[in-house]
C-alpha positions as CSV (number, residue, x, y, z in Angstrom):
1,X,191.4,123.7,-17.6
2,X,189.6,122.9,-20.7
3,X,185.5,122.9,-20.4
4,X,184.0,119.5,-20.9
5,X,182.8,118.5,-24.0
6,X,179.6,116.4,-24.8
7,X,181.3,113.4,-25.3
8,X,183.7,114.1,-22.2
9,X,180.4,114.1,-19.9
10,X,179.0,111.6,-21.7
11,X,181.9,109.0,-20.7
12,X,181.4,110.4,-17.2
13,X,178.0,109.4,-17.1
14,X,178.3,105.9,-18.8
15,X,181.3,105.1,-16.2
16,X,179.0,106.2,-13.0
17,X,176.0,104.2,-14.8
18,X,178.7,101.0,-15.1
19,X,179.8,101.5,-11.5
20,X,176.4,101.5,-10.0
21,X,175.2,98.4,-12.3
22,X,178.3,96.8,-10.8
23,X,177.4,97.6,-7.4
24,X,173.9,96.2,-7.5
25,X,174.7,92.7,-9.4
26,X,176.5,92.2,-5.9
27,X,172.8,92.8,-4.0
28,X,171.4,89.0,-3.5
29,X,168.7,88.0,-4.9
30,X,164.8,88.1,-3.2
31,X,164.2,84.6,-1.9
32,X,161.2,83.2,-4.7
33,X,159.5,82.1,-1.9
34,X,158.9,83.0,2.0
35,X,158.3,79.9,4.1
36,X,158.9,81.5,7.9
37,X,155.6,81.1,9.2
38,X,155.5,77.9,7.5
39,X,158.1,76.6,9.4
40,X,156.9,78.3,12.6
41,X,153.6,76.4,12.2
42,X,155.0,72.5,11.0
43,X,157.4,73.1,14.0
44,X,154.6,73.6,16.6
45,X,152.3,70.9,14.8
46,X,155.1,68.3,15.4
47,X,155.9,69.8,18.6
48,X,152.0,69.8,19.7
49,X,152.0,66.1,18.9
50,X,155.0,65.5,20.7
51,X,153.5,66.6,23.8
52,X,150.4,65.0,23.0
53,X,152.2,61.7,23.0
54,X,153.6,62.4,26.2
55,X,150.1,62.9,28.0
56,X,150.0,66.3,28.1
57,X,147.2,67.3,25.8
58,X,145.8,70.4,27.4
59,X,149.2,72.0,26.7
60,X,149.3,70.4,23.6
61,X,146.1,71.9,22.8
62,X,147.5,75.6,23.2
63,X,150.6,74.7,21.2
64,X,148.4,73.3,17.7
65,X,145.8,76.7,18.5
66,X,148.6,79.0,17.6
67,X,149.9,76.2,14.4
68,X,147.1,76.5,12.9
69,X,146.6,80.3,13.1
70,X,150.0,80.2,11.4
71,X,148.5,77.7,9.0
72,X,145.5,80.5,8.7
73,X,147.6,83.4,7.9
74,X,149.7,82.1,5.4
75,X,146.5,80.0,3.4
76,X,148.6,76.9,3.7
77,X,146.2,74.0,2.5
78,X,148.4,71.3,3.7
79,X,148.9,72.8,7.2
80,X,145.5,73.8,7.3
81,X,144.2,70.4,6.9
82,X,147.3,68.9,8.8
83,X,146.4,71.1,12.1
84,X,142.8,70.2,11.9
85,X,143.6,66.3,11.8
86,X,145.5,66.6,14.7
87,X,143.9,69.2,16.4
88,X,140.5,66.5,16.4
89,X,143.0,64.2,17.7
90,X,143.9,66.1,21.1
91,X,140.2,67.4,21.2
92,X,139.3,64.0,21.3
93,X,142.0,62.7,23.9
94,X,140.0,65.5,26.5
95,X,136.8,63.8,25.7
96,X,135.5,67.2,23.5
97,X,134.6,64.7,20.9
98,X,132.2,66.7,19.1
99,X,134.4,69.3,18.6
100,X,137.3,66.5,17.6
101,X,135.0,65.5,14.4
102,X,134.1,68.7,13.5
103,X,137.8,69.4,13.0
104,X,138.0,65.7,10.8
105,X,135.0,67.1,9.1
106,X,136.9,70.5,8.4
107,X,140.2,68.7,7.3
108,X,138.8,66.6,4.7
109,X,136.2,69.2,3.2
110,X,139.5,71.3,2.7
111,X,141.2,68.5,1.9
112,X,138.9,68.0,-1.0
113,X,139.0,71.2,-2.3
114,X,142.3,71.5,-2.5
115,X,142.8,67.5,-4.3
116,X,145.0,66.4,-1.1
117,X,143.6,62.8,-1.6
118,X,146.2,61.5,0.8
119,X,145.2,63.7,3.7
120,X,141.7,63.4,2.9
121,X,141.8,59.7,3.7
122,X,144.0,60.4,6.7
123,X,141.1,62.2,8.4
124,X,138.7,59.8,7.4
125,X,141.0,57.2,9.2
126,X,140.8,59.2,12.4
127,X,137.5,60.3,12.0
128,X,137.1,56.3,11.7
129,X,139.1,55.6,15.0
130,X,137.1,57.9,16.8
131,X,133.7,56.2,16.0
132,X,135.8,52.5,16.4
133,X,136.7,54.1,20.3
134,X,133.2,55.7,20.8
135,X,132.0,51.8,20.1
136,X,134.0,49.9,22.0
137,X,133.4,52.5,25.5
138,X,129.6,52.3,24.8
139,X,130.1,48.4,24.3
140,X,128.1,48.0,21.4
141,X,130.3,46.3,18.3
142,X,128.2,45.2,16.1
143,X,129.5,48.4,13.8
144,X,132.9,47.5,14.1
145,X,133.1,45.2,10.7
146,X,131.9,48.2,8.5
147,X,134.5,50.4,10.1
148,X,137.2,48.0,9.6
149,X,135.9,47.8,5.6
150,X,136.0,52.1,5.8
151,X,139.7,51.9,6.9
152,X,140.5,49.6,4.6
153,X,139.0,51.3,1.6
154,X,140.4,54.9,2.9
155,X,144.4,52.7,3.0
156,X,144.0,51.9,-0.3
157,X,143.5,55.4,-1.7
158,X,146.4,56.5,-0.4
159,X,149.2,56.9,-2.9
160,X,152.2,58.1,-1.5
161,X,152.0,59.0,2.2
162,X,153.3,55.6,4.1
163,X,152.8,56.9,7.2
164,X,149.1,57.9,6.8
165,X,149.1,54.3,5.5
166,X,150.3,52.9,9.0
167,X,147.5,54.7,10.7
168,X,144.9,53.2,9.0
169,X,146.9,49.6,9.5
170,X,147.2,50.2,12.7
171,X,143.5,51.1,12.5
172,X,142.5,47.9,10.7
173,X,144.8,46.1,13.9
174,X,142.2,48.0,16.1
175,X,139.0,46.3,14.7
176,X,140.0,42.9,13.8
177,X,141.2,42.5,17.7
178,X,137.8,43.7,18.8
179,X,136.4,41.6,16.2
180,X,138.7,38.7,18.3
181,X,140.2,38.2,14.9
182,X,143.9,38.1,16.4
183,X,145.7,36.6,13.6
184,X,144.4,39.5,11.4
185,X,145.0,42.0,13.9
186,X,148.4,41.0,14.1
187,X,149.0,40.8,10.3
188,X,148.1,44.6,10.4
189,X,149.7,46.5,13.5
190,X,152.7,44.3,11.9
191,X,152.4,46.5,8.8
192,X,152.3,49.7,10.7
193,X,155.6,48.7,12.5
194,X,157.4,48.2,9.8
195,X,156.7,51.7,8.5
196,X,157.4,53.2,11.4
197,X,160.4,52.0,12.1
198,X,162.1,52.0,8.7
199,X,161.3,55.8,8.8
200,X,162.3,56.0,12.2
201,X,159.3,57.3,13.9
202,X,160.0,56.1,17.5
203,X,157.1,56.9,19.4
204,X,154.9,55.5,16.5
205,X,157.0,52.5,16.6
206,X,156.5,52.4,20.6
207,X,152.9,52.2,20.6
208,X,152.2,49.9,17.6
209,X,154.4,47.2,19.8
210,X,152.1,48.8,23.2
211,X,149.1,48.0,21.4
212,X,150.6,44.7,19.4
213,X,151.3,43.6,23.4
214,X,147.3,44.1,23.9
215,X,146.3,41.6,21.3
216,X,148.6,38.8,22.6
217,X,147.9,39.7,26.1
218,X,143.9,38.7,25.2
219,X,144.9,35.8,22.8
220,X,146.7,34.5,26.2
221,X,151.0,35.0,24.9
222,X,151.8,36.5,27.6
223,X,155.5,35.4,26.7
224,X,155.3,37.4,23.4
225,X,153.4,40.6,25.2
226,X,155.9,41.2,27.5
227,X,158.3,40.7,24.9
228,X,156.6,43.3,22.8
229,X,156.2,45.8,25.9
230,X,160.1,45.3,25.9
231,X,160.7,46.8,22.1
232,X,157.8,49.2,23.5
233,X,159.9,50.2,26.1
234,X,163.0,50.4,23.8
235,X,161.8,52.7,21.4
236,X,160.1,55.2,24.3
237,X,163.2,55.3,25.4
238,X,164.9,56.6,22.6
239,X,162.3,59.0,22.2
240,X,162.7,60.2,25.9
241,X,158.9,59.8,25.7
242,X,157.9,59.3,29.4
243,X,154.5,58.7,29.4
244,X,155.2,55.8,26.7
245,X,157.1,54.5,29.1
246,X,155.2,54.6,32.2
247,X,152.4,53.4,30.4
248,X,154.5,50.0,29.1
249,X,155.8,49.4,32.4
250,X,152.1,49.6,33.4
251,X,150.8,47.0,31.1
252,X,153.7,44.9,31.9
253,X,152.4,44.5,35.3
254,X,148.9,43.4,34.3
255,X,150.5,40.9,31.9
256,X,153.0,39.7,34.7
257,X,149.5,39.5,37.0
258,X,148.1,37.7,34.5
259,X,150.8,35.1,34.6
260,X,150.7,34.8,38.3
261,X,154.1,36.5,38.1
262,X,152.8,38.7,41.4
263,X,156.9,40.0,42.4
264,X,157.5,41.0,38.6
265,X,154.3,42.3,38.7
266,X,155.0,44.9,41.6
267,X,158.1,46.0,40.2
268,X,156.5,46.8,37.1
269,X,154.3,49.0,38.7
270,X,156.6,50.7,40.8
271,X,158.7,51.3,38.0
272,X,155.6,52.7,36.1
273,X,154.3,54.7,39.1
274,X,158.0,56.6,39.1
275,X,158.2,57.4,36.1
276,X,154.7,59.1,35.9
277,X,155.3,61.0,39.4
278,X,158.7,62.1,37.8
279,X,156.8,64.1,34.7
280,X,154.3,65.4,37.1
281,X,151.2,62.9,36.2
282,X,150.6,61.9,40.5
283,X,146.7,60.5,39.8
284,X,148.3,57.9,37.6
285,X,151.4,57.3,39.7
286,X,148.9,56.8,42.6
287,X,147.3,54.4,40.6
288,X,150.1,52.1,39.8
289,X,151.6,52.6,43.3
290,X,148.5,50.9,44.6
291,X,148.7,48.2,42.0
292,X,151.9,47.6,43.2
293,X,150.9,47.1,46.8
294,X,147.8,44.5,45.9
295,X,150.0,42.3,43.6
296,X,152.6,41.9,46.6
């Protein structure tokens, strides 16, 4: 055999360098960006307000502590600010309120530094409900205009977000009825339904027709509250939501007790009191239980 020759080991080596060029152009491509513990933490977010809706806001609690860690770790500006909006929001359903507009606070300073306008006005419409629910416990109202004026300033910088937009309708609904402007409060919990449904947010949906039921159940239509607890109902049920539903079957029975309607009355709070013992809430199945018994 022959020895090689330069231009024999040359092939050799072009052929290996065109094999192993061949070989990598087969390795996929890195990803251009990493979103896992993004996902991880909008997945808990929308899972810590799920169980927020449902009552359950000590759990929900632990659930948006570790979202916005995730949030944290991967210098996410919109989860950051997301996890602190809702994060006030459970801290305020435990009465830590202090603590719930601190987080507000911390959501729309971020917000601003980072030119999220739309969240920045979503906090201030929580931050806005808060002092709205603070008011209306302590029983003074003579604030209540100015915070309807806020919320309707902080809709009308919103650009793009139309469900941040149904907040602060829904919002607006809160003060005109405390304002015992009912026509007006209707016009704008009407606004936030229609958002809500058309983007299919069902247990959105269920409390804007809860809290639409509230405002004619004080203007006296009891007809159309009940008929509103119905679509309540409806839509908690689709969203498996049981304390949206106990809590509809609840006010039903003050609006049938209003009426006189003392049998439909009962069953409404027996239905309500069952449906709280079945997801583990007794204090407030005791409580309709013993409505039932004193509208028999």
């Amino acid at each position: 055999m022959k020895p090689r020759t330069p231009y024999t080991v040359f092939t050799a080596i072009f052929a290996a360098l065109c094999c192993l060029f061949a070989s990598c152009s087969s390795v996929p491509k890195k990803p251009v960006e990493i979103f896992t513990e993004r996902i991880m933490a909008a997945n808990q977010l929308d899972l810590a307000n799920n169980t927020a809706n449902q009552g359950r806001f000590a759990d929900a609690l632990l659930i948006i502590n570790d979202s916005k860690r995730r949030a944290i770790s991967v210098d996410d500006p919109s989860l950051i600010i997301k996890t602190a909006i809702y994060r006030g929001n459970i801290l305020f359903s435990l009465g830590r309120s202090e603590e719930a507009f601190a987080d507000w606070e911390a959501a729309q300073a971020e917000a601003d530094r980072s030119g999220l306008k739309d969240l920045w006005a979503l906090a201030g419409i929580y931050a806005a409900r808060g002092n709205l629910l603070q008011l209306i416990n302590s029983g003074s109202k003579n604030s209540i205009p100015e915070i309807r004026d806020q919320v309707s300033v902080l809709i009308a910088l919103i650009k793009s977000d139309n469900i941040a937009q149904a907040m602060g309708y829904l919002v607006q609904g809160m003060c005109e009825k405390e304002m015992q402007r009912y026509a007006d409060a209707e016009k704008s919990v009407r606004h936030a339904i229609d958002i809500h449904e058309k983007n299919r947010y069902l247990e959105e949906a269920a409390y804007d027709w809860y809290f639409l039921a509230s405002i004619f159940s004080v203007s006296q239509r009891y007809d159309d509250a009940l008929s509103a607890l119905g679509n309540s109902i409806s839509f908690d049920r689709r969203a498996e939501n049981g304390f949206g539903l106990a809590s509809s079957w609840q006010a039903m029975g003050e609006v049938y007790l209003k009426n006189n309607r003392r049998e439909d009355s009962a069953a409404s709070f027996n239905r309500a009191s069952e449906i709280f013992l079945s997801i583990g809430l007794d204090d407030l199945a005791a409580v309709c239980s013993d409505k039932a018994a004193a509208a028999r």
